[in-house]
C-alpha atoms as one frame of an Amber mdcrd trajectory, in Angstrom:
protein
   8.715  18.581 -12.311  10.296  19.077  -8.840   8.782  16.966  -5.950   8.963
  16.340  -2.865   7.860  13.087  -1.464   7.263  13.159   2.226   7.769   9.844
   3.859   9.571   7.239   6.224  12.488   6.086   3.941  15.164   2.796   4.394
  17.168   2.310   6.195  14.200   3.573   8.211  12.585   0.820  10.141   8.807
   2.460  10.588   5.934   1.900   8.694   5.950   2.233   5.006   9.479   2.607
   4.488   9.262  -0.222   1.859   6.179   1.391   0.355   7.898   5.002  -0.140
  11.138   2.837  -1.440   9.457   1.549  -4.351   7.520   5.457  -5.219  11.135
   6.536  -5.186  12.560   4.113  -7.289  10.058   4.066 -10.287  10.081   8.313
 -10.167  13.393   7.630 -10.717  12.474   6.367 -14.146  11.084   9.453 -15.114
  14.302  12.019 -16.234  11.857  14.991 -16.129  11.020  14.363 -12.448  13.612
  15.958  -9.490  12.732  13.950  -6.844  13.785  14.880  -3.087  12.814  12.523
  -0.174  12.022  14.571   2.735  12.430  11.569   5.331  12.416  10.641   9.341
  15.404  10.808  11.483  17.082   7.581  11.402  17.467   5.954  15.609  17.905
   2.639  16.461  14.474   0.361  16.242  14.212  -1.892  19.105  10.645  -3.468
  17.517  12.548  -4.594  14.415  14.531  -7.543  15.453  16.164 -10.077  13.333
  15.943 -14.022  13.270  18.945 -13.609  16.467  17.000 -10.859  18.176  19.453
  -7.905  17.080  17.583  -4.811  16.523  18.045  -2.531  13.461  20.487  -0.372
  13.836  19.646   2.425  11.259  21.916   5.183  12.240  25.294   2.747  11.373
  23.498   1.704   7.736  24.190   4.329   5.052  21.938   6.291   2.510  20.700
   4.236   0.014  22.671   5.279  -3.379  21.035   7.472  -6.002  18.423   9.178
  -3.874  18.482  12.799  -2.796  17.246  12.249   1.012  17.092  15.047   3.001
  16.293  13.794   6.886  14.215  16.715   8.566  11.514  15.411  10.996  11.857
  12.922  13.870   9.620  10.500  14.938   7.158  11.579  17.806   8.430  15.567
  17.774   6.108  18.479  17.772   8.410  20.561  15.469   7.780  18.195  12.206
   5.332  20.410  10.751   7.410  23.690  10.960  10.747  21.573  10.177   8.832
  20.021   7.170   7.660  23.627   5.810  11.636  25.349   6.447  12.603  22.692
   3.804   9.701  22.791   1.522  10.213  26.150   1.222  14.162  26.272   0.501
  13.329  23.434  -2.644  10.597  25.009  -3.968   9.084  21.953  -5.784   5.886
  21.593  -7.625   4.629  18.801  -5.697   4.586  17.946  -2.051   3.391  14.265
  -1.964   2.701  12.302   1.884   2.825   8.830   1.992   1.175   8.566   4.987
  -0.704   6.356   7.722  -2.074   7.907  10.763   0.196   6.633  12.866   3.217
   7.851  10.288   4.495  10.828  12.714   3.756   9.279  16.128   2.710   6.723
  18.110  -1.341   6.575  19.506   0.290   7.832  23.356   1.562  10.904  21.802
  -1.487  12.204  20.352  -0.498  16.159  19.781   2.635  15.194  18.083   0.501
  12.476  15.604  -1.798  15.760  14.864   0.940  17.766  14.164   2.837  15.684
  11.997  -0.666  15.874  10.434  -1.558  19.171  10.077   1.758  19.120   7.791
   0.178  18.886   4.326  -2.421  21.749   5.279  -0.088  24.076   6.551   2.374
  23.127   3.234  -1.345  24.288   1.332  -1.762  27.295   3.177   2.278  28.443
   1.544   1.039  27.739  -1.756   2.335  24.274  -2.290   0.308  21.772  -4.167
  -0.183  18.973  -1.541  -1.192  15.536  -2.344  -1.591  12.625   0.701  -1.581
   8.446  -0.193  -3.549   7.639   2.438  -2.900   4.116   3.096  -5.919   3.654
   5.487  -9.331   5.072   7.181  -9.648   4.717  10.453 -13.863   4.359  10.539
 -12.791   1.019   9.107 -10.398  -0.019  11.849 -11.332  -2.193  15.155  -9.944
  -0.602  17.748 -10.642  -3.226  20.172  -9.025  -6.040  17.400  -5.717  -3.086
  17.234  -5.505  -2.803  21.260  -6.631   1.188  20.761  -7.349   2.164  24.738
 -10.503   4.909  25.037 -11.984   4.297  21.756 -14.557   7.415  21.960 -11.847
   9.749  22.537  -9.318   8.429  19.769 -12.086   8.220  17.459 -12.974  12.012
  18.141  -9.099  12.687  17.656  -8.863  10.739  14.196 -12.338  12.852  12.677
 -10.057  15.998  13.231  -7.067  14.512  11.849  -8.467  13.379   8.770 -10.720
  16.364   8.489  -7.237  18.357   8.343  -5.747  15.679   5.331  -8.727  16.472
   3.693  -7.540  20.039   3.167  -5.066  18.704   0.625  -5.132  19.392  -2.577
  -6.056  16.501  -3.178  -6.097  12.664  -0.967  -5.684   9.102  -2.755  -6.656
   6.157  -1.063  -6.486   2.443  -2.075  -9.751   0.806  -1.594 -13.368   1.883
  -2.521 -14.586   1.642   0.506 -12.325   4.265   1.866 -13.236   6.752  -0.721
 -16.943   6.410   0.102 -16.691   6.814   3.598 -14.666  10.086   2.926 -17.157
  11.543   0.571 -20.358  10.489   2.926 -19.111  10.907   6.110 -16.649  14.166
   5.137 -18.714  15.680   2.245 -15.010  14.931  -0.053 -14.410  16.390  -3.498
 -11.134  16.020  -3.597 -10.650  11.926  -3.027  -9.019  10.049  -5.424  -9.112
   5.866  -5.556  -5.554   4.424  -6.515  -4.007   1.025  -6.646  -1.634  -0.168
  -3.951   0.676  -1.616  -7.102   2.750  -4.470  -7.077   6.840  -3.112  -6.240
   8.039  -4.888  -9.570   8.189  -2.635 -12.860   7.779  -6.388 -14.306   6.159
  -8.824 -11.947   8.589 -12.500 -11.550   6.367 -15.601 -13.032   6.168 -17.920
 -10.785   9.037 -20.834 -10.560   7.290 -23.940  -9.618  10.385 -25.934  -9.147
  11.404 -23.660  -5.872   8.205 -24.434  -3.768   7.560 -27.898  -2.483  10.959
 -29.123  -2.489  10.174 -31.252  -0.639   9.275 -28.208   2.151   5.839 -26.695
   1.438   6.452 -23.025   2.921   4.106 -21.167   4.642   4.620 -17.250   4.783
   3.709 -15.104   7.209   5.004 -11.469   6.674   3.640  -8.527   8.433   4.116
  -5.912  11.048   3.142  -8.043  13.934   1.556  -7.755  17.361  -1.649  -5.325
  16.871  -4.209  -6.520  14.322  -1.737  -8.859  12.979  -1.191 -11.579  15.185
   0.146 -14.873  15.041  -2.169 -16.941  17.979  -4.768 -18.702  15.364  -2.253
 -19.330  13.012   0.113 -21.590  16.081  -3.388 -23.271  16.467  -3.429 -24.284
  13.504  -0.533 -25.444  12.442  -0.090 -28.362  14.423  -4.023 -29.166  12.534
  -1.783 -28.764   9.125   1.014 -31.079  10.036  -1.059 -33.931  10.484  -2.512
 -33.598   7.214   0.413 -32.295   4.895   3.736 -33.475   7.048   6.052 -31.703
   4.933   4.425 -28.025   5.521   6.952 -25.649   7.273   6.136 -22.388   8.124
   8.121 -19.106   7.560   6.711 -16.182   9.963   8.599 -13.200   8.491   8.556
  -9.072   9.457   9.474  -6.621  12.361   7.212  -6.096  15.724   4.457  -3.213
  15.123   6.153  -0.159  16.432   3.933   0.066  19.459   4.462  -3.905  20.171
   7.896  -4.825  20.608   8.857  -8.192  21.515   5.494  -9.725  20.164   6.871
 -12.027  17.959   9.859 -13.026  20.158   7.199 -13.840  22.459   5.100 -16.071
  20.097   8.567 -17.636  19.503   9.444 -19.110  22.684   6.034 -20.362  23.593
   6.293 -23.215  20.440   7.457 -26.695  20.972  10.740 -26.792  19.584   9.868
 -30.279  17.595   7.868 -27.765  15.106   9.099 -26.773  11.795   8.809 -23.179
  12.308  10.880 -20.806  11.238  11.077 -17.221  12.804  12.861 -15.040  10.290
  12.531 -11.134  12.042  12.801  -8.493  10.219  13.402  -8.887   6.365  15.792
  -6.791   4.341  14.524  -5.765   0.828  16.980  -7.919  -0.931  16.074 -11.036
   0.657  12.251 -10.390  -0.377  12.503 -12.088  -3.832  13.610 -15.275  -2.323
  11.380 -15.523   0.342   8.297 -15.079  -2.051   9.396 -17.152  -4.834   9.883
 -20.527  -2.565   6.474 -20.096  -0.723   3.564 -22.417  -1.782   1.138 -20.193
  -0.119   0.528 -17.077   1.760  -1.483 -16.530   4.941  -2.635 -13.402   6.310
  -3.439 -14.197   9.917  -5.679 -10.880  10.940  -8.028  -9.755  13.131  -8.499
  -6.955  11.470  -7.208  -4.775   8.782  -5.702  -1.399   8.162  -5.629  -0.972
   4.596  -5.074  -2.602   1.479  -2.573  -4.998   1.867   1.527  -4.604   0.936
   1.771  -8.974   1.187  -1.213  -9.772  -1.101   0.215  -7.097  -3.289   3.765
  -9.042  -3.495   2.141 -12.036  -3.556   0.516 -11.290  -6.706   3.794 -10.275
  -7.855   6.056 -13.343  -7.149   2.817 -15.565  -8.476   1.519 -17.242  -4.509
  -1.452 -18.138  -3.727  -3.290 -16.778  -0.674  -5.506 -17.635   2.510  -6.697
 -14.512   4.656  -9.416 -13.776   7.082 -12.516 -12.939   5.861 -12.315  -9.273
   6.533 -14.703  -6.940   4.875 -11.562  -4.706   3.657  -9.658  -7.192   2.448
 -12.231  -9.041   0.805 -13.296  -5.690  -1.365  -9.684  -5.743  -2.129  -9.365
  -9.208  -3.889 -12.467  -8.272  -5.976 -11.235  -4.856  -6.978  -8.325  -5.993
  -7.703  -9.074  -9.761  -9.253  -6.999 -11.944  -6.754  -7.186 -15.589  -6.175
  -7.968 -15.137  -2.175  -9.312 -18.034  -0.096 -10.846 -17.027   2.561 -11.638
 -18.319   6.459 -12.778 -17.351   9.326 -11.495 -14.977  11.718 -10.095 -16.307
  14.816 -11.231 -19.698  13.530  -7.961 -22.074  13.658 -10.207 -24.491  12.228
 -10.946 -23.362   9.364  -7.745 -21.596   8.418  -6.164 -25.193   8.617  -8.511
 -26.773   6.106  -8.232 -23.675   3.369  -4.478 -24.177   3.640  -4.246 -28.314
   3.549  -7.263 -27.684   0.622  -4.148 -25.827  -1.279  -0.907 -27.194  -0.172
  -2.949 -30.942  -1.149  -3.315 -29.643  -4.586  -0.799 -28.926  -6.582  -2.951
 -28.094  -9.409  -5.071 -25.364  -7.461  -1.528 -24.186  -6.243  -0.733 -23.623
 -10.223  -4.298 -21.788 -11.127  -4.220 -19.921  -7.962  -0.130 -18.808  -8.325
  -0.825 -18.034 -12.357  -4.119 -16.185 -11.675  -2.686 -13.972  -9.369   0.629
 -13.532 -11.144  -1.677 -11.929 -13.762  -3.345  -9.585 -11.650   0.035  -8.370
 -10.741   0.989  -7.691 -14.310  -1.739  -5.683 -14.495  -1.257  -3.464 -11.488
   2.540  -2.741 -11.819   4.219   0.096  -9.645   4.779   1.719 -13.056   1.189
   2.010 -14.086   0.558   3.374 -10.342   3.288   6.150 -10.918   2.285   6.808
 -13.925  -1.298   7.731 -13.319   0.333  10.029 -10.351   2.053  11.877 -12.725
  -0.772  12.581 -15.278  -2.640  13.895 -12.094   0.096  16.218 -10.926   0.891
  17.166 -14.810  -2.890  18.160 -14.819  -2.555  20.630 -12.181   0.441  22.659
 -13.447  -1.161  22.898 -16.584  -3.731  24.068 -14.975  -1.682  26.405 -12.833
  -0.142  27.891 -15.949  -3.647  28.990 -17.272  -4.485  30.575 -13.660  -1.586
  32.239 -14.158  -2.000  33.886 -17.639   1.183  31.978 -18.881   1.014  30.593
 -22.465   0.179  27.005 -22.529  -0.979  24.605 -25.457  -3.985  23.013 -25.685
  -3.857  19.401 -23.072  -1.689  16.898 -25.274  -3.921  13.918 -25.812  -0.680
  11.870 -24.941   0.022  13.275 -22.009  -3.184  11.974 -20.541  -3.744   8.749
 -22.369  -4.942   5.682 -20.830  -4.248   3.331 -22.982  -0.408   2.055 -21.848
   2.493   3.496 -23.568   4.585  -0.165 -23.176   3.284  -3.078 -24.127   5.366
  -5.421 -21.877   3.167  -4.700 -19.257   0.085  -5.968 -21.050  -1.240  -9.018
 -19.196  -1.297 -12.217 -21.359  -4.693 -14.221 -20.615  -5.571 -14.938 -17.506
  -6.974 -17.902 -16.489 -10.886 -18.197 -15.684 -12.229 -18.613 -12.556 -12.733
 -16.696  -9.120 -11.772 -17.138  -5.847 -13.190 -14.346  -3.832 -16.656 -15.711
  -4.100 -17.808 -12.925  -6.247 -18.698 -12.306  -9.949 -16.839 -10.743 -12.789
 -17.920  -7.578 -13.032 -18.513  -5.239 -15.876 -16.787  -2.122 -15.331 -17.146
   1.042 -17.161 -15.035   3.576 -15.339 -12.622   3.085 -18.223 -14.192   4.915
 -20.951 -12.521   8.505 -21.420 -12.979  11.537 -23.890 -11.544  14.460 -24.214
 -13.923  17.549 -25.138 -13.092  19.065 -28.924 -10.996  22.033 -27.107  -9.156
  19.595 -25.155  -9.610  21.366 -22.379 -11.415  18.465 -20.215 -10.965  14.719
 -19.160 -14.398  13.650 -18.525 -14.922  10.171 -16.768 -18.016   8.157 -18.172
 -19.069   5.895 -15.320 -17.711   6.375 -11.553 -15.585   9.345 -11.174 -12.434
  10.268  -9.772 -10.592   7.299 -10.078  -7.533   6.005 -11.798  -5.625   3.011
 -12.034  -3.604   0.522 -14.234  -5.466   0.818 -17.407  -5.886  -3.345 -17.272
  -6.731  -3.455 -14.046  -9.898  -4.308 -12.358 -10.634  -0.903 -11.713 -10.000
   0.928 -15.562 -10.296   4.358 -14.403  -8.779   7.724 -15.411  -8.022  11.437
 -13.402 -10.879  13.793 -13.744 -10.131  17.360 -14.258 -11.557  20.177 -16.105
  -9.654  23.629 -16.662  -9.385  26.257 -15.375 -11.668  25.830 -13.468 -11.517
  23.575  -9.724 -10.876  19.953 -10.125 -14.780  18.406 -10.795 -15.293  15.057
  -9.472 -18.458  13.736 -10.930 -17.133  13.686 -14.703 -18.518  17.326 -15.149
 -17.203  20.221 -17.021
């Protein structure tokens, strides 16, 4: 299977580098994949400064080894549709798959060259390409106002064209359940899939108890800063912290938002020196591990949220608890996905103090929170998540090859399984209790048959959804052949 995975890509500073990273690697796994990443221009990124203020200087770093990058669009250009579709059409894959955010081709003042960039996986469509987009957020779910968007009416007019033109994809993933509803009420969607963000690990790191709290109880803060993450209630209340735990430090980690550079520089020189903060910039992906593994606790300091988030996600992963404004988004996401979240609320310094001295006082709740979430990272590995994308794209050549008139065996039962092909990603127990205020929920959307031709996947329960088949959200693909994908469990 050849594909090409459309994305930003390291040494790439913008916006889901990481994310696309971590696709790449695990369809690397796979020897019948070809994978070519079809990636932005490397420049130099002023918003991405390190701990001494030195911006990253991409175009001196080197490809990363083992990938087949081919750098054909730049950042903010009208040609990256056309450039896009020149290359598409030399490979020839099977699959063109965006990893995208709306803001992936161009910043919000450059509003034609954001729609172009766009248009892309449409117009790849329209060739004869299968298209699929990750669409890491919605923007009917974003606060302008909270993200510093100028002429809200007018952007928000933009955006329902935008996404009406990803919606001509073949077919459009997105992370959270809210998203997918709003697609299919607001849009009239049949072709929206719901996904799993994933944890980056093919095997998730149990937590090490004896790096945290030695004798420094780290904070983390880790994020693209300076638009709806912002660091102004969390400065409040630290000083609250101190007083109450006096050997709390905290880490604030991660680049400037593209569109916000200098923000955390700023934030920087406005605290008292005497403070044990640490300012650590932008974050290569090797130092990661390290940083997670000798935090006691995670904050997410928002005013707002963008999608489902890439920190709880690696929190889960490295086994660290987490505190994070009580955003409707977010919230649905530590349900879905079963994650030991304590809440506060937002803008309220206040209260984000006590949920973090509640934790860093306990270093039993640390333990249940870090093991409870460890275990909802098993469960959602990066592996499950690529695996489930291959099953879907597998789907539509066979399907293809019927269209076509080419002989084709019945589906293979395998091929589409949910239950797991490796058992060392099979959770061990996890530990009762909840943390997102919310009840365990029985969830159906598991259960899957195949027809006695084997000719259909139908879904009993919600449809069109797949995930890790442990997960909070059991789901599997919905097809039915030859005819159009059917999203209701129908054939």
């Amino acid at each position: 299977m050849k594909i090409c995975l459309v994305a930003t890509f390291p040494p790439s500073g913008r916006q889901l580098n990481e994310y696309a990273f971590h696709i790449a690697r695990e369809l690397k796994r796979h020897p019948d994949v070809e994978l070519t990443i079809l990636a932005d221009e490397l420049t130099n990124y002023d918003f991405a400064t390190d701990e001494k203020g030195n911006s990253l200087n991409a175009p001196q770093q080197s490809e990363l080894p083992g990938f087949n990058v081919v750098r054909c669009w730049d950042f903010n250009s009208l040609r990256t549709p056309l450039r896009l579709i020149n290359v598409i059409r030399r490979i020839k894959p099977d699959i063109v798959w965006f990893n995208l955010v709306f803001s992936s081709f161009a910043t919000p003042d450059k509003p034609v060259a954001a729609m172009a960039g766009l248009s892309a996986p449409a117009l790849a469509k329209a060739c004869g390409y299968f298209t699929h987009v990750t669409l890491h957020h919605v923007l009917e779910h974003v606060d302008f106002v909270a993200a510093g968007v100028r002429r809200e009416r007018l952007f928000r007019m933009g955006t329902d064209i935008a996404t009406r033109a990803l919606l001509r994809a073949d077919s459009v993933s997105v992370l959270l359940p809210g998203y997918q509803r709003t697609l299919i009420s607001k849009y009239a969607a049949k072709n929206v899939l719901l996904g799993t963000h994933g944890t980056f690990a093919a095997s998730p790191t149990p937590p090490d108890f004896t790096k945290r709290g030695n004798p420094e109880l780290r904070i983390l803060a880790i994020g693209h800063w300076g638009t709806y993450k912002r660091l102004e209630t969390l400065m409040k209340a630290f000083p609250m912290i101190l007083k109450k735990v006096p050997h709390a430090k905290l880490v604030v980690a991660g680049a400037n938002h593209h569109t916000r550079a200098g923000y955390w520089e700023s934030i920087r020189a406005a605290q008292p020196d005497n403070l044990p903060i640490e300012f650590r910039g932008y974050v290569p992906e090797e130092a990661i591990p390290d940083l997670y593994q000798s935090t006691s606790v995670l904050v997410m300091p928002y005013d707002s949220a963008t999608g489902s988030s890439g920190p709880a996600h690696q929190a889960c992963e490295y086994g660290v608890p987490i505190v994070c404004a009580d955003i409707p988004d977010l919230r649905e996401m530590a349900a879905d996905e079963d994650m030991a979240v304590s809440f506060y609320g937002t803008g309220d310094a206040e209260d984000l103090a006590e949920q973090l001295i509640t934790i860093l006082n306990s270093s039993e709740l640390q333990r249940r929170m870090a093991e409870h979430n460890y275990n909802a990272g098993v469960r959602m590995t990066m592996s499950f998540v690529i695996r489930n994308y291959l099953r879907w794209f597998e789907l539509h050549r066979r399907k293809k090859a019927i269209r076509n008139g080419e002989a084709f065996a019945a589906v293979d039962p395998v091929a589409v399984q949910i239950t797991p092909s490796h058992t060392d990603s099979i959770p061990p127990d996890r530990p009762s209790g909840s943390f997102q205020n919310g009840e365990d929920k029985e969830d159906l959307r598991g259960q899957v048959e195949l027809t006695a031709e084997g000719d259909c996947i139908a879904e009993l329960g919600n449809a069109s959804i797949w995930d890790s088949p442990h997960g909070a959200r059991n789901g599997a693909m919905v097809d039915c052949y030859p005819s159009e994908p059917t999203f209701e469990g129908e054939c």
